[in-house]
Biopython code that builds the backbone (N, CA, C, O; Angstrom):
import numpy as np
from Bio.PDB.StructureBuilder import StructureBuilder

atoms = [
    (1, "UNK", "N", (-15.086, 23.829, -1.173)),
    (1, "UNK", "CA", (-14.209, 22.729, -1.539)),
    (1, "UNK", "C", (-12.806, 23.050, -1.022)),
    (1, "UNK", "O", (-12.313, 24.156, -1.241)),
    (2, "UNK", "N", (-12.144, 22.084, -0.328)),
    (2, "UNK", "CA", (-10.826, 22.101, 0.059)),
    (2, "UNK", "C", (-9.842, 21.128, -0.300)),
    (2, "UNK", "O", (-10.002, 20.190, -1.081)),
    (3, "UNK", "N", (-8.983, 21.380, 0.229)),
    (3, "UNK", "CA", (-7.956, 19.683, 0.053)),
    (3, "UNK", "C", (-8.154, 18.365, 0.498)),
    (3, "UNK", "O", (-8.158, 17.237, 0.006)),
    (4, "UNK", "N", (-8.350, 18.989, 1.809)),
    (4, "UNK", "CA", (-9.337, 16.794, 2.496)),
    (4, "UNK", "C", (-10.245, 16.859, 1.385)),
    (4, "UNK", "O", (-10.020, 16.067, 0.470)),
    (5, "UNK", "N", (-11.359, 17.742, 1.257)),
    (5, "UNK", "CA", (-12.653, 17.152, 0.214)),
    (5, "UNK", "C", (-11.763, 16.531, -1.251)),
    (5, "UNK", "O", (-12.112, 15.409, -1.619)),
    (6, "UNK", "N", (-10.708, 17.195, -2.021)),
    (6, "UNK", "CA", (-10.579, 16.656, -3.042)),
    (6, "UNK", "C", (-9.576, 15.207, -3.033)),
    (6, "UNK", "O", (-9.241, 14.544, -4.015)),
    (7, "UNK", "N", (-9.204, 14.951, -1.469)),
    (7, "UNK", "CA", (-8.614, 13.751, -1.507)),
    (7, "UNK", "C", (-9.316, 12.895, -1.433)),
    (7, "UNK", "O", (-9.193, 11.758, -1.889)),
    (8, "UNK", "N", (-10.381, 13.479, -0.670)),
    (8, "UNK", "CA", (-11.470, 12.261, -0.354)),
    (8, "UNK", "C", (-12.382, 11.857, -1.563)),
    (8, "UNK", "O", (-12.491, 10.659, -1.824)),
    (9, "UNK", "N", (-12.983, 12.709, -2.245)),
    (9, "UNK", "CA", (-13.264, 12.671, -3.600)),
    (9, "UNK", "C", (-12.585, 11.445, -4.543)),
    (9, "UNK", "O", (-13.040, 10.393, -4.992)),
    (10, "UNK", "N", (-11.650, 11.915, -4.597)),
    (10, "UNK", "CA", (-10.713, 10.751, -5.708)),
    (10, "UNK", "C", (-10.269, 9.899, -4.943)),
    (10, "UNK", "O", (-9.421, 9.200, -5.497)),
    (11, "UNK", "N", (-10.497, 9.600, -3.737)),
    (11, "UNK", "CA", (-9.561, 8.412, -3.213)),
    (11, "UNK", "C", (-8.341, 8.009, -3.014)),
    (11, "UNK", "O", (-7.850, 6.882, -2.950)),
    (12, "UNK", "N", (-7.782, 9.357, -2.898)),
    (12, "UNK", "CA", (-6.082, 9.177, -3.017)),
    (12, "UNK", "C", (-5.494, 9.833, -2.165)),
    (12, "UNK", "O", (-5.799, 10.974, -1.817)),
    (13, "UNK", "N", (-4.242, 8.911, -1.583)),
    (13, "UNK", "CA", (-3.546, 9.635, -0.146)),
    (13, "UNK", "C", (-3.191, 11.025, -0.503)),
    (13, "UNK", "O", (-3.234, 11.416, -1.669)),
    (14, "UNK", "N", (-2.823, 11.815, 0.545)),
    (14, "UNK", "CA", (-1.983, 12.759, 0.567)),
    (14, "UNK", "C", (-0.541, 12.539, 0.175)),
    (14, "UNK", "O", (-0.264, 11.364, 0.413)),
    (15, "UNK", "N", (0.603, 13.263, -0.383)),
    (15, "UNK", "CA", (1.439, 13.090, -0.634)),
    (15, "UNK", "C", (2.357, 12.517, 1.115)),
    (15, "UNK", "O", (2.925, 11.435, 1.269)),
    (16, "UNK", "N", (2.216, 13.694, 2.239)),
    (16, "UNK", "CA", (2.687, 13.334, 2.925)),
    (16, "UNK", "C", (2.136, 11.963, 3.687)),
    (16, "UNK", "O", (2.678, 11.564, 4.718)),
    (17, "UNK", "N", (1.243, 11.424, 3.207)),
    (17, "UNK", "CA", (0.505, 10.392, 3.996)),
    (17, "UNK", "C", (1.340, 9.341, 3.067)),
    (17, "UNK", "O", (1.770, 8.306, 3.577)),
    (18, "UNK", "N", (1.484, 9.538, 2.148)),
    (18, "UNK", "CA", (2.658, 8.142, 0.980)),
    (18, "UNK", "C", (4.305, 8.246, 2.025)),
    (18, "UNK", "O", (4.859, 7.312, 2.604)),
    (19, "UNK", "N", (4.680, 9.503, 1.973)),
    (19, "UNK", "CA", (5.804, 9.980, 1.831)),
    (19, "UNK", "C", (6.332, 9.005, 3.426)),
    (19, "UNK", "O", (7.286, 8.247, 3.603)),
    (20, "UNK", "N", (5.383, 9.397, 4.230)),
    (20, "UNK", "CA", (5.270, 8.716, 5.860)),
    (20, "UNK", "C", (5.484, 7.242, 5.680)),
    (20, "UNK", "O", (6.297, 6.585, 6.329)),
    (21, "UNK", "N", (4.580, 6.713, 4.618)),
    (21, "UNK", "CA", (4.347, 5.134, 5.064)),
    (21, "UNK", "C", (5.546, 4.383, 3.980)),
    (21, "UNK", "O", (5.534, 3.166, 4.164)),
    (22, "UNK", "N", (6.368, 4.723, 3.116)),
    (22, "UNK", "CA", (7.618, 5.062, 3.212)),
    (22, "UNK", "C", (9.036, 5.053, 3.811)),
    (22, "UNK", "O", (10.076, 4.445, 3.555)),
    (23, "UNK", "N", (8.605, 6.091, 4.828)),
    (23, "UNK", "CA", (9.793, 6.672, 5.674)),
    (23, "UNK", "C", (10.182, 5.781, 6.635)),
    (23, "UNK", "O", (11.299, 5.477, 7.055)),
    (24, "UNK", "N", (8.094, 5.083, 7.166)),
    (24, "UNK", "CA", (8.220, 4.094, 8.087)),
    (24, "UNK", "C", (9.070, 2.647, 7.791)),
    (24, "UNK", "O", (9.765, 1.892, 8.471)),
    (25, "UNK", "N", (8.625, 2.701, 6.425)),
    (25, "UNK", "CA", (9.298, 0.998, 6.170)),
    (25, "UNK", "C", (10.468, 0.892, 6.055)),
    (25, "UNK", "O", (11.048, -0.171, 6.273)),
    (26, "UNK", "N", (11.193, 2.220, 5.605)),
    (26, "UNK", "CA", (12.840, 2.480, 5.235)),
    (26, "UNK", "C", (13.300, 2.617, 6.580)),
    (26, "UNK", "O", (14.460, 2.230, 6.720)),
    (27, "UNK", "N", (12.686, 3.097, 7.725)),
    (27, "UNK", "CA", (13.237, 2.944, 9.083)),
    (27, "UNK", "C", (13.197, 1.782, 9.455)),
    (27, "UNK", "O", (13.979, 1.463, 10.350)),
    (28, "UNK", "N", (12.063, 0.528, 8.766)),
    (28, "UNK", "CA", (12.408, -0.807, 9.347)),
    (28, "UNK", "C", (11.263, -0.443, 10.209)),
    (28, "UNK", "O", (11.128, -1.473, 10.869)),
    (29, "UNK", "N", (10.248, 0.482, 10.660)),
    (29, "UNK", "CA", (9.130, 0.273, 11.569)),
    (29, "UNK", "C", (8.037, -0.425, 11.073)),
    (29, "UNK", "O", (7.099, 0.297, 10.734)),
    (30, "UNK", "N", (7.854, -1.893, 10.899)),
    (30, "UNK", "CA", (7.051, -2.565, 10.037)),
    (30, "UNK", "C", (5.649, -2.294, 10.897)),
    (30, "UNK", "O", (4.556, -2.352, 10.332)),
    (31, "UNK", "N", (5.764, -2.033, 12.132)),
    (31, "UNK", "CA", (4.811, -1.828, 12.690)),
    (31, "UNK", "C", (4.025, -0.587, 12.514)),
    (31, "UNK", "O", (2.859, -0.795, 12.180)),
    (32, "UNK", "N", (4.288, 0.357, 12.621)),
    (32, "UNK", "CA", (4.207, 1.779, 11.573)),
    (32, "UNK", "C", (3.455, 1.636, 10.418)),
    (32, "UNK", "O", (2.281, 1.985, 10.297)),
    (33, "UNK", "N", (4.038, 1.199, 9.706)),
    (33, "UNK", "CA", (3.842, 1.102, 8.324)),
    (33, "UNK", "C", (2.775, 0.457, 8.193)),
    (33, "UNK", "O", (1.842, 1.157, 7.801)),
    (34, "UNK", "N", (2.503, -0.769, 8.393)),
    (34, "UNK", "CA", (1.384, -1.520, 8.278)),
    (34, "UNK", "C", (-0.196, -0.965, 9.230)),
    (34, "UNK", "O", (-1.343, -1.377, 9.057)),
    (35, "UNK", "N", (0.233, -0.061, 10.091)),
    (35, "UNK", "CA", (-0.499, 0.704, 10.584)),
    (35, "UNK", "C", (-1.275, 1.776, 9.900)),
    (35, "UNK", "O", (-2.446, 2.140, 10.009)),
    (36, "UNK", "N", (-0.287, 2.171, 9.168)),
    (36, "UNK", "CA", (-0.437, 3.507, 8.779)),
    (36, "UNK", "C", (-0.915, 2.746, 7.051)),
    (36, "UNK", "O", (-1.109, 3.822, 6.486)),
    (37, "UNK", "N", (-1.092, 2.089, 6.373)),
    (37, "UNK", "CA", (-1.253, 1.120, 5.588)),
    (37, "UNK", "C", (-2.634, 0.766, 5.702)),
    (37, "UNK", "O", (-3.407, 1.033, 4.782)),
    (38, "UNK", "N", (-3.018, 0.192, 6.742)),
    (38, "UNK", "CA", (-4.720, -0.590, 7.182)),
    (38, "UNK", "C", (-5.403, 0.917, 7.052)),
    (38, "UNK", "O", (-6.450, 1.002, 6.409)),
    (39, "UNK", "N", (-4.880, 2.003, 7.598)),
    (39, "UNK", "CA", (-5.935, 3.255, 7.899)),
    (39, "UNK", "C", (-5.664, 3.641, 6.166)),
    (39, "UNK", "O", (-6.766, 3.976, 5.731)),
    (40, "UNK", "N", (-5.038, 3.684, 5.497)),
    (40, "UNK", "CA", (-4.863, 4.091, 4.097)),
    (40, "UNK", "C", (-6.520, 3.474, 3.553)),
    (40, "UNK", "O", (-7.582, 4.001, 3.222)),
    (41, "UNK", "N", (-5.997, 2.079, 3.696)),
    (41, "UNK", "CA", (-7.184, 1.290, 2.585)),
    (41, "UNK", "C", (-8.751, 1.085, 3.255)),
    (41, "UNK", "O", (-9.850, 1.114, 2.701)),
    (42, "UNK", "N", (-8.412, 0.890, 4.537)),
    (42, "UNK", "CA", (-9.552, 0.414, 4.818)),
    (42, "UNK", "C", (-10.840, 1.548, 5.671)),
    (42, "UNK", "O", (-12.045, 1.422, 5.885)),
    (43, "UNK", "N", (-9.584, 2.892, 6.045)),
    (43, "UNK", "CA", (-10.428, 3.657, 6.968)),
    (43, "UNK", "C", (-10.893, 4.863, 5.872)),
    (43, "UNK", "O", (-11.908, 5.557, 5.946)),
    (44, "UNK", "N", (-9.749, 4.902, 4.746)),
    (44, "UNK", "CA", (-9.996, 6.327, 3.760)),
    (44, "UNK", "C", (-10.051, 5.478, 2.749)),
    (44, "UNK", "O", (-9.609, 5.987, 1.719)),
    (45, "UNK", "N", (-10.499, 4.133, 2.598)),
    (45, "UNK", "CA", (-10.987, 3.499, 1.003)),
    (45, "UNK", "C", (-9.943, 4.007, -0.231)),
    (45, "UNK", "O", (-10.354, 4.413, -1.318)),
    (46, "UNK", "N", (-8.567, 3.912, 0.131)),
    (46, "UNK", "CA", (-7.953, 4.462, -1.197)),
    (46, "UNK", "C", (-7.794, 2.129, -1.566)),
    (46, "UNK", "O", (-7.715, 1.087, -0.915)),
    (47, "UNK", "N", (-7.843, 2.612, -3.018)),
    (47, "UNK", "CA", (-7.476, 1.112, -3.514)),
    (47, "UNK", "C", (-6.199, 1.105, -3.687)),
    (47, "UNK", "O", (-5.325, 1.968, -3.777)),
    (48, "UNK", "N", (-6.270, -0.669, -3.734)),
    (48, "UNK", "CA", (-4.691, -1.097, -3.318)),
    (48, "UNK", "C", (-3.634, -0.153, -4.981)),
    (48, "UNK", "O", (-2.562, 0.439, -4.855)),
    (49, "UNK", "N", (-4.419, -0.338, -6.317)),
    (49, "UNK", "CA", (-3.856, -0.173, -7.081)),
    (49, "UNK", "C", (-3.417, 1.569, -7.160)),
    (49, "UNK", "O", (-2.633, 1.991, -8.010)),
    (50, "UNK", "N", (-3.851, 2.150, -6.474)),
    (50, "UNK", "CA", (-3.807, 3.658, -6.842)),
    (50, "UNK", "C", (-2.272, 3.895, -5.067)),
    (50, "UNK", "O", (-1.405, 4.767, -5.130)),
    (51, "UNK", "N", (-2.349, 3.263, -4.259)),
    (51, "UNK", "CA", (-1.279, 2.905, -3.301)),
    (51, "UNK", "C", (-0.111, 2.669, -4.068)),
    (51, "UNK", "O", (0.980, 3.083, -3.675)),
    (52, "UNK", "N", (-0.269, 1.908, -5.354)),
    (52, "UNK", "CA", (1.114, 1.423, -5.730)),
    (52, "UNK", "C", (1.387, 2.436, -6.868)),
    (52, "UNK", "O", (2.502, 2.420, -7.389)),
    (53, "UNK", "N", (0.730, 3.054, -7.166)),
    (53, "UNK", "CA", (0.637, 3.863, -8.147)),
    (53, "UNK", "C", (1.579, 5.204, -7.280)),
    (53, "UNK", "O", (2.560, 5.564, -7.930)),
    (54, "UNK", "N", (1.418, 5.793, -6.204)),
    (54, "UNK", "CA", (1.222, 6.797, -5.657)),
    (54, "UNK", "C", (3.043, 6.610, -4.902)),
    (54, "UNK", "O", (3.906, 7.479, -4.785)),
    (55, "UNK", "N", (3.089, 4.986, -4.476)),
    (55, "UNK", "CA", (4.035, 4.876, -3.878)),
    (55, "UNK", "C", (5.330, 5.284, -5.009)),
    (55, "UNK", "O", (6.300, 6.013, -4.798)),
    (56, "UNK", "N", (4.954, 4.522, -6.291)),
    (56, "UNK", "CA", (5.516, 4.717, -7.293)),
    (56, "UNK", "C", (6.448, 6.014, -7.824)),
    (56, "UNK", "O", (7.563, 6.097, -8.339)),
    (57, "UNK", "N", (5.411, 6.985, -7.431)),
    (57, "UNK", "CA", (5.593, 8.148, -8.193)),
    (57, "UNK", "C", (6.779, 8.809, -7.196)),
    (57, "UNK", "O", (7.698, 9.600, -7.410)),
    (58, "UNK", "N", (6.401, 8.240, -6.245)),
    (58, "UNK", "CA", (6.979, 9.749, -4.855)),
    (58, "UNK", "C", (8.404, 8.845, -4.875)),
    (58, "UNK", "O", (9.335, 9.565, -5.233)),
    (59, "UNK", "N", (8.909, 7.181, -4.528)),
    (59, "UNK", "CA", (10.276, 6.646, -4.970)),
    (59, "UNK", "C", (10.595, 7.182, -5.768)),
    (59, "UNK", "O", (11.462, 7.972, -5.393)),
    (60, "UNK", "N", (10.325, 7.282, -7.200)),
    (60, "UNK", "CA", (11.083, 8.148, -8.487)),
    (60, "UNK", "C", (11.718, 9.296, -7.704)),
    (60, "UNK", "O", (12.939, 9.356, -7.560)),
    (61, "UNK", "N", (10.944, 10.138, -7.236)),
    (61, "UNK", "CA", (11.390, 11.482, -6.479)),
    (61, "UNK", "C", (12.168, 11.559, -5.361)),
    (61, "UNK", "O", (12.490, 12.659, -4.914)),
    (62, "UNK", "N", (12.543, 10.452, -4.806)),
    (62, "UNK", "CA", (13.200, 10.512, -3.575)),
    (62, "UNK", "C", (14.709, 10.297, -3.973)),
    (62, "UNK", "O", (15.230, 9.730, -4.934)),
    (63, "UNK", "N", (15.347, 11.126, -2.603)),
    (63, "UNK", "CA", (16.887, 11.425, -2.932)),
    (63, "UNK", "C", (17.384, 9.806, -1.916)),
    (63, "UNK", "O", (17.865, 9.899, -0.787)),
    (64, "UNK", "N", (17.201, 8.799, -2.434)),
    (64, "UNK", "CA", (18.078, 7.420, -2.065)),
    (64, "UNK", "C", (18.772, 6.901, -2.884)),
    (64, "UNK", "O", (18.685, 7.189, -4.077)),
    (65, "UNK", "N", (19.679, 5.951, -2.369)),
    (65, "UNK", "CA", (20.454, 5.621, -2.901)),
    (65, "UNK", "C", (20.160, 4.681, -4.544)),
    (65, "UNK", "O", (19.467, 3.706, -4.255)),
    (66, "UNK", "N", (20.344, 4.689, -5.459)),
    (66, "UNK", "CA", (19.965, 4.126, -6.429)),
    (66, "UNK", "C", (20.305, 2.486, -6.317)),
    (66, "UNK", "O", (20.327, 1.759, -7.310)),
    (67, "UNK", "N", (20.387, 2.339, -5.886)),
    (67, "UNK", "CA", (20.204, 0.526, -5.653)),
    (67, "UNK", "C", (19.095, 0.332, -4.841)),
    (67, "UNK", "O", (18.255, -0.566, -4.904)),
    (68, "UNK", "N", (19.194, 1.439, -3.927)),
    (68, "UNK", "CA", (17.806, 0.984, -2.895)),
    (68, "UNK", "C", (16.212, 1.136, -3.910)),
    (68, "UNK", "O", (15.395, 0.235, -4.102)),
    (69, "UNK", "N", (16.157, 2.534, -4.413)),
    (69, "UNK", "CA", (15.539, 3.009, -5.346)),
    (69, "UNK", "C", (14.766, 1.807, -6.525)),
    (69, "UNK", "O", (13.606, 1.519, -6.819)),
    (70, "UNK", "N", (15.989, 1.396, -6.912)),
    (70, "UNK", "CA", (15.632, -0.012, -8.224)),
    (70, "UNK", "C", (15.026, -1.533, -7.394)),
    (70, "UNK", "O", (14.427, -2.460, -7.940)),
    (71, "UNK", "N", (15.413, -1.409, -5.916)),
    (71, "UNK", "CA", (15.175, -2.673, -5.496)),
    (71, "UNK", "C", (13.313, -2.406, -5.002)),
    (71, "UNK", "O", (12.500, -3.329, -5.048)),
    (72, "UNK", "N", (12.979, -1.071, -4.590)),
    (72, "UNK", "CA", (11.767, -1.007, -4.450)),
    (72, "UNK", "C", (11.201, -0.996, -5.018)),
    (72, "UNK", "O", (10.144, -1.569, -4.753)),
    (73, "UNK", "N", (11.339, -0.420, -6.168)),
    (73, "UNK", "CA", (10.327, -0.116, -7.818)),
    (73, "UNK", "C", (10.321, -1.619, -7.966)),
    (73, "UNK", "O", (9.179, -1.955, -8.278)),
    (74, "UNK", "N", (11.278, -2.861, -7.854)),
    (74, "UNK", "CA", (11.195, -3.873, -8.476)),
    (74, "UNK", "C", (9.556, -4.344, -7.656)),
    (74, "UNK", "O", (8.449, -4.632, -8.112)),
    (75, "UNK", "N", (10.142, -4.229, -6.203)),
    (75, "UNK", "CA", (9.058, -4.811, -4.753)),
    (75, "UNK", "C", (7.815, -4.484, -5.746)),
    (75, "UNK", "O", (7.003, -5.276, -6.224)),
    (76, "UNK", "N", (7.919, -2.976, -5.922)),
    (76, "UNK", "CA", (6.314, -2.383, -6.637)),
    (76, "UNK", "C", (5.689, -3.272, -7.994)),
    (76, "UNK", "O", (4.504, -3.587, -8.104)),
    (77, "UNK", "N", (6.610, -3.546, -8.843)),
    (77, "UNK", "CA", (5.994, -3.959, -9.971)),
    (77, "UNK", "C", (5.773, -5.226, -9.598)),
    (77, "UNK", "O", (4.668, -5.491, -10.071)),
    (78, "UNK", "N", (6.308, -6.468, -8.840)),
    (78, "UNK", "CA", (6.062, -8.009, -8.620)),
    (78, "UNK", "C", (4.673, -7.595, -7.613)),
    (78, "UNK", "O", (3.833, -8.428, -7.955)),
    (79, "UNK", "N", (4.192, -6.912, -6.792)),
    (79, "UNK", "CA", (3.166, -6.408, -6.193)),
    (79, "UNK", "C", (2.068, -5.871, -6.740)),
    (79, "UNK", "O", (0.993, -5.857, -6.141)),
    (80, "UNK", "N", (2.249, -5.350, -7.996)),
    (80, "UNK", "CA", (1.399, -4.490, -8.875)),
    (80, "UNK", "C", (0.799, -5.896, -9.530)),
    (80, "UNK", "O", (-0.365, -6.273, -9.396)),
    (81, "UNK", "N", (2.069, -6.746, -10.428)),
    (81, "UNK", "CA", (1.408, -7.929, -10.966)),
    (81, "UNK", "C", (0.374, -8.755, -10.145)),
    (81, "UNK", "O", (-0.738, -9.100, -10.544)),
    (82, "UNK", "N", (1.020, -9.057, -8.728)),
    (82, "UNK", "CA", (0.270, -10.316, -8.456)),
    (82, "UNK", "C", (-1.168, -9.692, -7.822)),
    (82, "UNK", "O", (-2.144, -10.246, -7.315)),
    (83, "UNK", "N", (-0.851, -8.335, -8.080)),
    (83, "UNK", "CA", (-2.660, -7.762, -7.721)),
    (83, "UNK", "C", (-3.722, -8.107, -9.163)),
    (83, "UNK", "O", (-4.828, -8.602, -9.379)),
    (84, "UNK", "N", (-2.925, -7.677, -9.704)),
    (84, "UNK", "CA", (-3.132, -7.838, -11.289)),
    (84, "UNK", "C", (-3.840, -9.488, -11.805)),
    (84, "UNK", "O", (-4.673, -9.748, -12.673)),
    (85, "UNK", "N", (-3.141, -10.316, -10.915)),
    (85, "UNK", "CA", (-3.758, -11.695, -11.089)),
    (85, "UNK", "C", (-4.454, -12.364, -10.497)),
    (85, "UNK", "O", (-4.703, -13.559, -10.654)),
    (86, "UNK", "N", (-5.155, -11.018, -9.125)),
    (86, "UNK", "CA", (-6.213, -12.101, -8.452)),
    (86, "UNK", "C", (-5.780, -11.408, -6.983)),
    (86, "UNK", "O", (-6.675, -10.783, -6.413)),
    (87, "UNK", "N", (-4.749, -11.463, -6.475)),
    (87, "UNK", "CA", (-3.622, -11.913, -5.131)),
    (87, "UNK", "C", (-4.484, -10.823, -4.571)),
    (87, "UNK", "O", (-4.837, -9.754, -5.068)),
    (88, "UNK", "N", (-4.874, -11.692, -2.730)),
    (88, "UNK", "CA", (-5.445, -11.128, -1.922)),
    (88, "UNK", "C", (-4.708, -9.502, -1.607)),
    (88, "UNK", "O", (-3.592, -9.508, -1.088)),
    (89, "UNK", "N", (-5.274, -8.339, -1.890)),
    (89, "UNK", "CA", (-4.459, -7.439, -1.878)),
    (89, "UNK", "C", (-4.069, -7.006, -0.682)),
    (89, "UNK", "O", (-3.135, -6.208, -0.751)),
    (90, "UNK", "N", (-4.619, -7.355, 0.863)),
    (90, "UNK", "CA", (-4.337, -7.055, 1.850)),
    (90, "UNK", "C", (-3.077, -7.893, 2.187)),
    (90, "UNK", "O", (-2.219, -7.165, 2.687)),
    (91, "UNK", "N", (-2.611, -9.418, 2.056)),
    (91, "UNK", "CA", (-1.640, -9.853, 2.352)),
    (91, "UNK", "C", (-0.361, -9.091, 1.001)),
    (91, "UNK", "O", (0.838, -9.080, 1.279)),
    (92, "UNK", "N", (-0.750, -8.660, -0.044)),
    (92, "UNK", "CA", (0.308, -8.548, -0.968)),
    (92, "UNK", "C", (0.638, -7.152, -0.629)),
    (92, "UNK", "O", (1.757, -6.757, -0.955)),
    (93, "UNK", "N", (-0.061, -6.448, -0.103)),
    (93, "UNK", "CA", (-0.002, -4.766, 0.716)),
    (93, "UNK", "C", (1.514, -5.255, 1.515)),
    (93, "UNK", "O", (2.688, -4.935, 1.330)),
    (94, "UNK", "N", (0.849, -6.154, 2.448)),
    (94, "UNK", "CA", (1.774, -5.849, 3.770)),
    (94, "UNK", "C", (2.685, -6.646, 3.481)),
    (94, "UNK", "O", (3.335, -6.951, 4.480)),
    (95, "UNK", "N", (3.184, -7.343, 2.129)),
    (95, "UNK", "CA", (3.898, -8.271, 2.026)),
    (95, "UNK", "C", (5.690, -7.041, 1.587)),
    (95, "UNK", "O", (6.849, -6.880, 1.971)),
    (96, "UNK", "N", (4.515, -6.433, 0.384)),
    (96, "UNK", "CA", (5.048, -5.268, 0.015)),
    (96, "UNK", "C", (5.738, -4.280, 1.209)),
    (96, "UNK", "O", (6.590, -3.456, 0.875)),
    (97, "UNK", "N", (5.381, -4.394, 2.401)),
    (97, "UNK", "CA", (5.700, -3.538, 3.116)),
    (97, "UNK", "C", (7.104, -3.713, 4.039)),
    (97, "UNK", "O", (8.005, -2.946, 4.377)),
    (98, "UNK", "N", (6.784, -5.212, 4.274)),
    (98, "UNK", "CA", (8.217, -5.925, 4.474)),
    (98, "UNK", "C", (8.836, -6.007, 3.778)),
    (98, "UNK", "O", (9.857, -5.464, 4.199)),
    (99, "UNK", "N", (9.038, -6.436, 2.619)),
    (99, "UNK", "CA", (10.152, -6.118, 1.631)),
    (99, "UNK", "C", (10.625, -4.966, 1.295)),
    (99, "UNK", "O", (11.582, -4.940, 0.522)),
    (100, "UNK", "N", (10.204, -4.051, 1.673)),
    (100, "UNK", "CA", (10.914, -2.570, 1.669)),
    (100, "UNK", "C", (11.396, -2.751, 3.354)),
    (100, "UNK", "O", (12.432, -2.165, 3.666)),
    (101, "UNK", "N", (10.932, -3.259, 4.046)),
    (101, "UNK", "CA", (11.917, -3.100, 5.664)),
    (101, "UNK", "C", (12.983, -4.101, 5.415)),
    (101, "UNK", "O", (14.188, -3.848, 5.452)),
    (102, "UNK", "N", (12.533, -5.083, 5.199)),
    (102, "UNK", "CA", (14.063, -6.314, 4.609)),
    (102, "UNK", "C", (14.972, -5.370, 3.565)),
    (102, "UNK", "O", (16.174, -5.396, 3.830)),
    (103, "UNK", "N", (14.581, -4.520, 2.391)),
    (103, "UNK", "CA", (15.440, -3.629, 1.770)),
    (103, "UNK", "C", (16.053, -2.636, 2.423)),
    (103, "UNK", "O", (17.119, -2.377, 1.863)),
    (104, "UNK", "N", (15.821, -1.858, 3.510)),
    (104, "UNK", "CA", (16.156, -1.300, 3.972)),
    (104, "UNK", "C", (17.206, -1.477, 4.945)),
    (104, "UNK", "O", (18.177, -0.743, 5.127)),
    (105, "UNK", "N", (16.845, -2.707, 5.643)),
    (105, "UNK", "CA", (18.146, -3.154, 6.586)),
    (105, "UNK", "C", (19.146, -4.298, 5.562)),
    (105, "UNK", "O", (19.820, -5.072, 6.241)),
    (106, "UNK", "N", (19.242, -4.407, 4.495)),
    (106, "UNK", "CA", (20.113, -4.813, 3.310)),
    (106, "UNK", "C", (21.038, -3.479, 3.253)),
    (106, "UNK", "O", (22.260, -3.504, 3.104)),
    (107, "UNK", "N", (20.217, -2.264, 3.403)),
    (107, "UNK", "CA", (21.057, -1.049, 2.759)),
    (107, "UNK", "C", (22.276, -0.934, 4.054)),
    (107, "UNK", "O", (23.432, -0.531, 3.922)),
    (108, "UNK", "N", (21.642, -1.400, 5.252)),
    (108, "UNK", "CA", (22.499, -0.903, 6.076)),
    (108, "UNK", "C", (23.493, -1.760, 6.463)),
    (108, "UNK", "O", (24.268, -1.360, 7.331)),
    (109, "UNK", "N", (23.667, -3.105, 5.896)),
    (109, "UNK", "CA", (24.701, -4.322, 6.194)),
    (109, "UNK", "C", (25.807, -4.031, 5.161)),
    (109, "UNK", "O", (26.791, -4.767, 5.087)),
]
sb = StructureBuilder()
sb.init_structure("model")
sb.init_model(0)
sb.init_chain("A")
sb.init_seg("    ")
for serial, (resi, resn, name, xyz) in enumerate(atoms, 1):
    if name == "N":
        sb.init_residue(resn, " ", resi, " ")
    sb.init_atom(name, np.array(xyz, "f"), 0.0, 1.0, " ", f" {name:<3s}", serial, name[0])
structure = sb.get_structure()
């Protein structure tokens, strides 16, 4: 037993595999991100809810600016809900993903 086996096991990214898809959207590489996003869910089967869960945890931990910080956690929880009520999770993924690149180039105006 190793580390791929116990990620693969539970279904859950790597930290640096969150930390990346992230880094990508805060750079504004929507293309990136949503890349690196499709291979998350659809090539390593992690679910959408354990993504927002994961994204969740590692924002708390990150050294940004606290406005940016509160505006993503918000992105996360209106994303978390409308999974919560049905909402196709592949468009609310990548919807989620732009609104952290639209937050990001907010930070920089």
């Amino acid at each position: 037993i190793d580390e791929k086996m116990i990620y693969a096991i539970t279904s859950t990214a790597r930290l640096d595999e969150i930390s990346d898809l992230l880094a990508l959207s805060l750079k504004g590489d929507f293309d990136g991100a949503e890349s690196l996003l499709s291979h998350l869910l659809h090539e390593r089967g992690i679910a959408p809810n354990e993504l927002i869960n994961q994204c969740y945890r590692t924002i708390l931990t990150m050294d940004i600016d606290r406005k940016l910080k509160v505006r993503l956690i918000d992105h996360l929880g209106e994303t978390d809900f409308r999974l919560s009520e049905g909402a196709n999770s592949d468009i609310q993924l990548e919807a989620l993903i732009a609104r952290f690149v639209i937050s990001s180039e907010k930070r920089e105006n």
